[in-house]
N, C-alpha and C positions, 0 to 999 in steps of 0.2 A: 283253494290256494293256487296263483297263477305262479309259474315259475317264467316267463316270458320266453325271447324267440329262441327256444332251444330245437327248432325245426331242421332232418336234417340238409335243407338247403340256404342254412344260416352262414353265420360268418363262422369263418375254420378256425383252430387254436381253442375252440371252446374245452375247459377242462372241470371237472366235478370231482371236488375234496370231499370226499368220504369221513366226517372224524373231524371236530371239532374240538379237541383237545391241542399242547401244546405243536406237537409234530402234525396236526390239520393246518390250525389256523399258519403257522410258518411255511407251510407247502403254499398255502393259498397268497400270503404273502408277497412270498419271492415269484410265484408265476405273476402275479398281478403287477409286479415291480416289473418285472419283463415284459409287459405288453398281454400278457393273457387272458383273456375272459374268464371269470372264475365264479363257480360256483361252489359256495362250501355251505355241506349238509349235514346236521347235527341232530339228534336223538332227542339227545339234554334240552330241556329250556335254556342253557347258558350253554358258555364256551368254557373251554380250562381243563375237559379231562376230570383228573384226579387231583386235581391242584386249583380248590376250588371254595368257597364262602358260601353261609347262608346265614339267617338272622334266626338268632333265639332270644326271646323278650327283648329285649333292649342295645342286646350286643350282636355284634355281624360278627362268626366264629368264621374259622378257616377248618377246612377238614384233619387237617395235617398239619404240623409243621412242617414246611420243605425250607431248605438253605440251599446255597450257592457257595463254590468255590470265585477263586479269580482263574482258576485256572479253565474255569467254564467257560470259552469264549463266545461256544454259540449262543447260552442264555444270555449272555451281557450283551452278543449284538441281539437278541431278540428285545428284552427292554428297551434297548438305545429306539430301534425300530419302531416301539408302541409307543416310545416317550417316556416309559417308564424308572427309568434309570435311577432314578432321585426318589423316587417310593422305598427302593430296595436298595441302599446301600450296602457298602463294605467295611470291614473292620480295617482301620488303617494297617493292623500287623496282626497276625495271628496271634489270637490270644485266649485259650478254653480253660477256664476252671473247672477243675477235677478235685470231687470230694470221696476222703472215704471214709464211709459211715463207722467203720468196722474200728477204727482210732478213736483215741480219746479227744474232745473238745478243744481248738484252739492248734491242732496237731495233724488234721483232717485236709486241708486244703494243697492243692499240688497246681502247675500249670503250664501248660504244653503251650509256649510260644518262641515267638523267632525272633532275633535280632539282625538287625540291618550288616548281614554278612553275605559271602559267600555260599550257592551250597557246596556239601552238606554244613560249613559252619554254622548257618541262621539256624538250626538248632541243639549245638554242641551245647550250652551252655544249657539249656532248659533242660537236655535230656539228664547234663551232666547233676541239676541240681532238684530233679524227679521224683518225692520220697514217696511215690507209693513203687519203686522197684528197688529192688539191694544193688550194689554195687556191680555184682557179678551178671547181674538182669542189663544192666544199662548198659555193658559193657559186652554182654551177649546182644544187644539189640543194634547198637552203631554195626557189629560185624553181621547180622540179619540185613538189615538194612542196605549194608555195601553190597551184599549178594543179591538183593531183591535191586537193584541199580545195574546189578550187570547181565538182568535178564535179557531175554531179545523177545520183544512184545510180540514180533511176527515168528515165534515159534511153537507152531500148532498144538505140540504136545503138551505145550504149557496147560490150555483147558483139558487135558484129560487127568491131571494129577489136581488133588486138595490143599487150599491154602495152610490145613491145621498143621497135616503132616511134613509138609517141606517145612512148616517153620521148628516145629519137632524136631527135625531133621539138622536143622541147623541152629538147635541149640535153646532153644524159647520156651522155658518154664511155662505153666501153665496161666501162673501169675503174670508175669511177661505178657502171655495172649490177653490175658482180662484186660489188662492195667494199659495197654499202648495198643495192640496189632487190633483187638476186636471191639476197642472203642471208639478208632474211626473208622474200621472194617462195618464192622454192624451198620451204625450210623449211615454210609454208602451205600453197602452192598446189599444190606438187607438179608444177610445172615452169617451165622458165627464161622469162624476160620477154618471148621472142619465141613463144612457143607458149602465153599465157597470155591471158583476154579480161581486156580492157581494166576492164570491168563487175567481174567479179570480183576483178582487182587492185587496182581504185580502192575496191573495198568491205573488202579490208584491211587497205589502208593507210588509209583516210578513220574506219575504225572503229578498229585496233589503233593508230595514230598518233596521229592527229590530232583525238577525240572524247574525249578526257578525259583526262588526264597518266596516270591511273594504268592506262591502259587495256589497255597492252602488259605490265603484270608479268607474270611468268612464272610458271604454278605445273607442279608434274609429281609422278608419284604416287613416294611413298617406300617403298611396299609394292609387290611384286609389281600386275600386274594386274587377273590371275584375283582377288586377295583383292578388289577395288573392284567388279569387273562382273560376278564370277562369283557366288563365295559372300555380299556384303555387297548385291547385286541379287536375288539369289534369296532370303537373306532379306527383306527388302520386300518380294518378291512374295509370299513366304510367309503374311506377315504383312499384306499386303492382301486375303489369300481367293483370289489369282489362283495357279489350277493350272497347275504346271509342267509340260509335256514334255519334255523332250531324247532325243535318238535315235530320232524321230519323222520324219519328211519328210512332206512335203504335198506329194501326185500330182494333186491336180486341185478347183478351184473351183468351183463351177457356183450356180444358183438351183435351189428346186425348184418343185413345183408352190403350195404355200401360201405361196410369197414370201420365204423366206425362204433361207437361205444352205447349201450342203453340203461339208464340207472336209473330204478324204476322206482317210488316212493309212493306212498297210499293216493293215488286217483290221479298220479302224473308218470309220465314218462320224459326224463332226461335228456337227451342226446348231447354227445359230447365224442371230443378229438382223442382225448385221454383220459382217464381215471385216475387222480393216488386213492387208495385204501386206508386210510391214519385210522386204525381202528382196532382195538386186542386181539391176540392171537388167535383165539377162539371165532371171531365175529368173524375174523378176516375168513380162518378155512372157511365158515360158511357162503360169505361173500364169492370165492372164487370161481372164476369157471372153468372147467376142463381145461385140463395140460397149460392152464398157467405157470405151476411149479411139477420140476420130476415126482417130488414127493412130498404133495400137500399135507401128508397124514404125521409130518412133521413137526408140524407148527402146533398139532395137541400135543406134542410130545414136552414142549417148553412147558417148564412147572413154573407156579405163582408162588409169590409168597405174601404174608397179610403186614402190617402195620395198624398198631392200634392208638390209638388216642386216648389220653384221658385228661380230663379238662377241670377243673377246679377254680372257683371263683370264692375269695375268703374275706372278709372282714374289712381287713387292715392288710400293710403290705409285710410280705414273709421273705421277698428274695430280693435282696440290694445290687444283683448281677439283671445282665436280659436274658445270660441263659450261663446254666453250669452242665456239669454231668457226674453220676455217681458212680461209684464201685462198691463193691460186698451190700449192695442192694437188687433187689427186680428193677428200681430205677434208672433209665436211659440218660435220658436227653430233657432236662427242663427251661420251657423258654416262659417270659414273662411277657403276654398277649394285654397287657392290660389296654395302653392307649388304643393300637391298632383295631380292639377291639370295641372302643368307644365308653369303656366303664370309666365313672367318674369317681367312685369310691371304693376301696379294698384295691384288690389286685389279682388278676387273674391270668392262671398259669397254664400251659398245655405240655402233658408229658408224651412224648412221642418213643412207641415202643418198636421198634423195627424188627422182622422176626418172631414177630408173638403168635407161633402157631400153638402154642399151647394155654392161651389166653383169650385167639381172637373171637372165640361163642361165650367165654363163661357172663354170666348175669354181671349185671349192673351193681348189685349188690355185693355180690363176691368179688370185684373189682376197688369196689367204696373200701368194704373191708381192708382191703391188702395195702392199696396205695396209700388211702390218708396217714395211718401209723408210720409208712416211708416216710412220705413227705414230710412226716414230722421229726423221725430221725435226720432225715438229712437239713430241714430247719428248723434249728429250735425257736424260732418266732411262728412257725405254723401253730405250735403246740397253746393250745389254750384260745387259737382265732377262731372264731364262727367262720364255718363253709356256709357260705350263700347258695351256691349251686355245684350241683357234681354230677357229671354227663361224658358219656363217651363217645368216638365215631371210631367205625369200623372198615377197615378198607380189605378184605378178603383176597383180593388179585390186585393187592397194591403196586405188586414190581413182579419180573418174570425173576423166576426162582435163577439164582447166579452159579448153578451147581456143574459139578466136572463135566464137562462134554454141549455144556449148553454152546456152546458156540458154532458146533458145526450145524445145527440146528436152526440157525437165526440165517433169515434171508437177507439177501441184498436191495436195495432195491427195484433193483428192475424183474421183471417177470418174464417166462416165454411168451405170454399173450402183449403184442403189440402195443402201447400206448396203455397198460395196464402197471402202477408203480404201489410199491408196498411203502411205507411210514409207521414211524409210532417208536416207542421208546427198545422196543422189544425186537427190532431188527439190527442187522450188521454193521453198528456205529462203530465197535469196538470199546464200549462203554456199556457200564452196570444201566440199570433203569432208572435215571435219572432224568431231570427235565432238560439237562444240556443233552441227552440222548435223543431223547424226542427233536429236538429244536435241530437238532443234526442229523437224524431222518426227516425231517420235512424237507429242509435245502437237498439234502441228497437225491430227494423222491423229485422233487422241482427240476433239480439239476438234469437228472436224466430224461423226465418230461421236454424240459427245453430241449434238448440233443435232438429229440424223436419229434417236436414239432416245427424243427428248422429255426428256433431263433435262438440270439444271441445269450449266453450265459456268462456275459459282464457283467450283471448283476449278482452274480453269485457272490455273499462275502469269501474272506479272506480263507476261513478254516477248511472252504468246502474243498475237499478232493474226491478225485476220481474213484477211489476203492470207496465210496459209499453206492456206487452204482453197480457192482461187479452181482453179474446174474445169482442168482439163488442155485 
């Protein structure tokens, strides 16, 4: 494999992306947008991270279901960027059906959306007419809610207390948490209200809720994955000058003697002006070199947490929504993959379970068991369909674990080693691990890459600030 003139008496500004996931390919992006030579180097045979497609028989699955807010702006400028925009629309208004199984037929249905008001008006009206809470619940939650609004996002202590207990605290039945706070708590955060900091719940509900009506629509891609992050990323890249690797790993980091950077991959040596690292917390400690950070032994210190998938392909079609969710079930999040996925006949659904550390090893078969009898409770047209197929994907270190104290924990982007930048979902965005985190550590890792190689950072979009560069 030739990697071309990376000699170091080449042309300067040369920079090597580490991490071909969301927070890579956008570091590689925005430096490439700016004028920099770029090299991005990737493990994977494909680009996308964790947010990712492959083919089984006939259909192209996606690992995950992943969604988007509007209040995401970095992923929306990241599509706009690849072109992508019109794969992955938006829900014109918020609008989530909520079933609960645990009711009688016909009595089961509830749904959390907004109307064209003011906030918090655009959801008085939904909350007011809510029947999986009682009266006293709904009217405990607007007064949760107005207290969770007059947090102050930049105060620290917020990540050392638990989201379960402040809302305990202020009043939130248990049902209450099921039924509203841990239905789009979970779904985001990637785990329930009591294992969740305060800090970073208060910043998605204060952001998805409560900072602009239209904040929380929903958008999710209508294409496979792979078609958004793989092939509609890699052209961008393509077409920014920034060279591809995949099937590549990076064995080791270092400086050399001219100051500049050595990134070293099986039978080549690198040379380069800067380094970002878009790469999990884990790979990175190993990646680092000496007194990069005060306290490397940090970054194992950030817990994971799993998301599980489980996939079902029936007959005939069982769910007349693209996606609902349940209550007084194991059931999440169900979305209906069928076209995206290319099926021509039945319909094929992905249940996405966030949180499932106590699910994410068990067998295939003891999963078969549990969910299809859900699925059937929650739709009575599952009941009597042929399953065509039933398959799971597993994601182990899907998201860094969002628990009290993770914050001080999460680096910034820049490092003490010169011209060396951290990325990836799992750094100081001020965001859970989501793909608008990723896509806002890549610009951040960029941003400060440009500072440190003299050029211009008017290409940085609109969102990008300065506190995503603040030292580790």
């Amino acid at each position: 494999m030739t990697h071309g003139d990376d000699a170091p008496n080449g042309p300067r500004g040369h920079t090597v992306v580490v991490g071909g996931g969301l927070a890579g390919v956008t570091a590689a992006l925005t430096l490439a947008d700016a004028g920099v030579r770029v090299t991005l180097v990737e493990g994977r045979p494909r680009l996308g991270g964790l947010a990712f497609s492959f083919r089984r028989g006939g259909l192209t699955v996606d690992n995950g279901q992943h969604v988007y807010l509007r209040c995401c702006t970095a992923y929306r400028w990241f599509l706009d960027r690849i072109e992508g925009s019109a794969l992955a629309p938006m829900q014109e208004r918020l609008d989530v059906p909520v079933v609960d199984v645990t009711r009688p037929e016909g009595r089961r249905l509830g749904r959390i959306r907004r109307d064209p008001l003011p906030v918090p008006l655009h959801l008085a009206r939904s909350l007011a007419t809510y029947p999986h809470l009682s009266l006293a619940d709904r009217a405990g939650a607007v007064r949760a809610a107005l207290a969770l609004g007059g947090l102050d996002l930049a105060d620290p202590t917020l990540d050392t207390q638990d989201f379960g207990s402040w809302l305990a605290a202020h009043g939130q039945s248990p049902r209450a948490v099921e039924a509203l706070w841990d239905l789009v708590g979970v779904a985001t955060l990637n785990a329930v209200a009591g294992d969740c900091s305060l800090g970073l719940a208060a910043m998605v509900f204060k952001t998805g809720l409560l900072s602009d009506p239209g904040a929380a629509d929903i958008g999710w891609a209508r294409v496979p994955l792979g078609e958004l992050h793989d092939r509609l990323a890699r052209k961008a890249l393509d077409s920014a000058g920034v060279r591809t690797e995949v099937r590549t790993r990076v064995t080791s980091v270092s400086t050399n003697e001219n100051g500049r950077w050595s990134v070293q991959v099986p039978g080549e040596t690198l040379e380069a002006d800067a380094v970002v690292l878009a790469v999990p917390q884990r790979e990175t400690h190993a990646l680092l070199p000496d007194g990069a950070l005060d306290d490397p032994g940090r970054l194992l210190e950030i817990g994971t947490a799993p998301i599980l998938n489980v996939h079902v392909v029936y007959d005939r079609k069982v769910l007349n929504t693209p996606f609902l969710t349940a209550l007084g079930s194991p059931l999440q999040w169900v979305f209906d993959r069928t076209d995206a996925a290319g099926l021509t006949e039945g319909q094929y659904l992905a249940v996405s379970q966030s949180a499932a550390q106590d699910e994410i090893d068990a067998p295939v078969a003891v999963l078969r068991e549990r969910y299809l009898p859900e699925l059937e409770r929650l739709l009575p047209r599952a009941r009597g369909a042929g399953v065509e197929d039933f398959f799971v994907t597993r994601e182990r270190t899907a998201t860094f674990a969002p628990a009290p104290g993770v914050g001080r924990l999460r680096p910034g982007a820049r490092t003490k080693a010169p011209g060396l930048y951290l990325a990836g979902a799992w750094t100081a965005t001020g965001w859970p691990a989501t793909m608008e985190s990723a896509v806002r550590s890549g610009v951040g890792a960029a941003g400060a890459a440009l500072g440190a190689l003299g050029r211009s950072r008017d290409v940085l979009p609109d969102f990008f600030e300065d506190t995503f560069e603040e030292a580790a």
